[in-house]
C-alpha positions, -999 to +999 in steps of 0.1 A: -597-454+354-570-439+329-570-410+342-562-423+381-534-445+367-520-412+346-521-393+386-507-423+402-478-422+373-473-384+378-475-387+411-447-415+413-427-397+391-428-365+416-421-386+443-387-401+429-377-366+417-383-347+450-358-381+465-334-377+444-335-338+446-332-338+482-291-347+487-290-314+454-307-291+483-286-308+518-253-294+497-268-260+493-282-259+524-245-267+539-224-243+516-250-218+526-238-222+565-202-230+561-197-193+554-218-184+590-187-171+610-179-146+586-209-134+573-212-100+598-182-090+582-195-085+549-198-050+542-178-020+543-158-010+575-142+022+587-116+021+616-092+038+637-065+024+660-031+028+674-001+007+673+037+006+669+033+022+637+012+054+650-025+062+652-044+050+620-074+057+605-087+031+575-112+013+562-119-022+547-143-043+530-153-081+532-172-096+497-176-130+483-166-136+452-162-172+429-200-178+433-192-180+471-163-203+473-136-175+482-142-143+507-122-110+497-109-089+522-093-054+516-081-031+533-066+005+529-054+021+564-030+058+570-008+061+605+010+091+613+039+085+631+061+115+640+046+135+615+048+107+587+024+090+574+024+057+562+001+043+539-002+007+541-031-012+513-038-052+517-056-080+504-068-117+519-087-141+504-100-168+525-108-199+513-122-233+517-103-263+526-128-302+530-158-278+525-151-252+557-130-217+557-101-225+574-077-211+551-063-175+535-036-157+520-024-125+528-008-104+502+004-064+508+015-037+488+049-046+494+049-080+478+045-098+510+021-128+513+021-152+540-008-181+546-029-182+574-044-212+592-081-199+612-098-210+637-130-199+650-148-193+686-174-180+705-168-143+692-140-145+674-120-151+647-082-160+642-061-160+622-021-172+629+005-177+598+019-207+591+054-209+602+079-198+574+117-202+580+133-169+598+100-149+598+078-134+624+045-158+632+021-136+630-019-136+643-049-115+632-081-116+657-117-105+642-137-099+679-175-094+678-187-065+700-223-064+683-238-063+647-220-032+636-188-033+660-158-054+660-124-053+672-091-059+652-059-070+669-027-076+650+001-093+667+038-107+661+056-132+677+096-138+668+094-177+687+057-179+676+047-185+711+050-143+725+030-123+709+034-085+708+006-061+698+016-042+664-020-021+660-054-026+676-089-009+663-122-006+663-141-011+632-179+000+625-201-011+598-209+013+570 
């Protein structure tokens, strides 16, 4: 008789610490998808393009970092443009905003930074700056083509309405 009461205890005590476990593992389970959209990108990229700056050849790399709660996105990329080449190194972090990654900042080599707003669809990602007094707008749009293939397009706009294409690439996974 003791010894059902002790299984009954243990067993009750199981029972309230798997229900009070369980909203512990929904808020995993959740941060675990919010990152869904970008997660093909992770990895290292090579890519080429063309653009108003010339033909370019570069690579990049997506990585979490902060235990998840920010993405890292660099990027290293040469044109030649008239026989000069221009080296041009960046760096975005995205980040979360109410629990979702609808957020970055861009920052360059030389000392620009500008925030970006995204928004996400059926194969794509975008992102568009946030207007800043007497700048360009400017918009960045990740394309799936498959698991390994994506397209970048980078585009400017002076009334934030017209955009103009400033490179386009192809990027393969590593």
């Amino acid at each position: 008789m003791l010894i059902n009461v002790i299984k009954r205890a243990m067993k009750t005590k199981y029972l309230i610490f798997v229900a009070l476990s369980m909203p512990f593992f929904s808020i995993n389970a959740q941060q675990a998808d919010k990152w869904e959209n970008w997660k093909p990108l992770i990895g290292n990229w090579s890519g080429e393009g063309v653009g108003i700056p010339g033909d370019g050849t570069g690579s990049f790399s997506f990585a979490f970092d902060l235990n998840q709660s920010i993405l890292v996105r660099k990027s290293s990329y040469n044109y030649v443009m008239e026989k000069t080449n221009i080296a041009f190194d960046d760096m975005m972090i995205i980040y979360l905003v109410d629990a979702t990654p609808s957020k970055a900042i861009f920052f360059n080599h030389e000392g620009f930074s500008r925030i970006y707003s995204i928004s996400y669809s059926d194969k794509t990602i975008t992102l568009n700056s946030e207007n800043a007094p007497q700048t360009p707008s400017f918009r960045l749009t990740y394309t799936f083509i498959d698991d390994s293939t994506i397209t970048l397009k980078f585009e400017i706009s002076r009334d934030g309405v017209n955009y103009i294409t400033y490179t386009e690439e192809v990027g393969k996974k590593e």
